[in-house]
N, C-alpha and C positions, 0 to 999 in steps of 0.2 A: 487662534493665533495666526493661521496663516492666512486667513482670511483679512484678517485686518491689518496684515503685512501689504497686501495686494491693493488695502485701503489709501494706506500711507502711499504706494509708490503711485497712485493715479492720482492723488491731490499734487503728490510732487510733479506729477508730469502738467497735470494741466495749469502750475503755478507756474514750471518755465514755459510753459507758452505765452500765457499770461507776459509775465516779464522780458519775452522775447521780441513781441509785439509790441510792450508799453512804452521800453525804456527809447529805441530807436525815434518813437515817433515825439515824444519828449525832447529829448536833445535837437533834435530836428526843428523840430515846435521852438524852442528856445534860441537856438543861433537865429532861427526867421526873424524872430522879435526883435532880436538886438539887432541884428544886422539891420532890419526896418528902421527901427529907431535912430539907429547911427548915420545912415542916409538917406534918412525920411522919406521910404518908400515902404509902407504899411504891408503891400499888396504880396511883398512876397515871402511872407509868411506860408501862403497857401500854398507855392510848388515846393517848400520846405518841406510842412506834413506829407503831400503827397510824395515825396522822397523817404521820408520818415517812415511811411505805410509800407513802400515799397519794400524798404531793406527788411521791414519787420516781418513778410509777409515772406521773402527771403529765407529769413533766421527758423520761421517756424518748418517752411518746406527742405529746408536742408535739416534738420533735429527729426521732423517728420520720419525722412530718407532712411536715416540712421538706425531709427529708432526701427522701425518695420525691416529693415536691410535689403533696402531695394537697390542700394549701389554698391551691393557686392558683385566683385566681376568672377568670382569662383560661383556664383547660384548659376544651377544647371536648367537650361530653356525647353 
């Protein structure tokens, strides 16, 4: 039972990773397009994503931080 407690909480972790990562770079992904399309400049789609990757990349090192408690300012050096 607790074993497969411990199952459950690492699929939920590596699921908001997963989703921390996907969704940024999607929405990212998506205003490039439109916005490409709207003033027929295709091209900048591509520093959208990498905006996209950025923040995702962000999302995951800040949940990272948290999650191991590396920004705690009470942990003794």
């Amino acid at each position: 039972m607790k074993n497969q407690k411990k199952v459950f909480q690492s699929l939920t972790l590596i699921l908001q990773f997963g989703l921390n990562m996907i969704v940024p770079i999607v929405l990212c992904m998506m205003f490039g397009i439109w916005l490409g399309r709207k003033y027929d400049i295709l091209w900048i789609t591509i520093p959208f994503f990498a905006i996209g990757a950025l923040a995702g990349f962000t999302n995951i090192y800040k949940m990272a931080k948290k999650i191991y408690g590396l920004g705690r300012k009470d942990r003794k050096k």
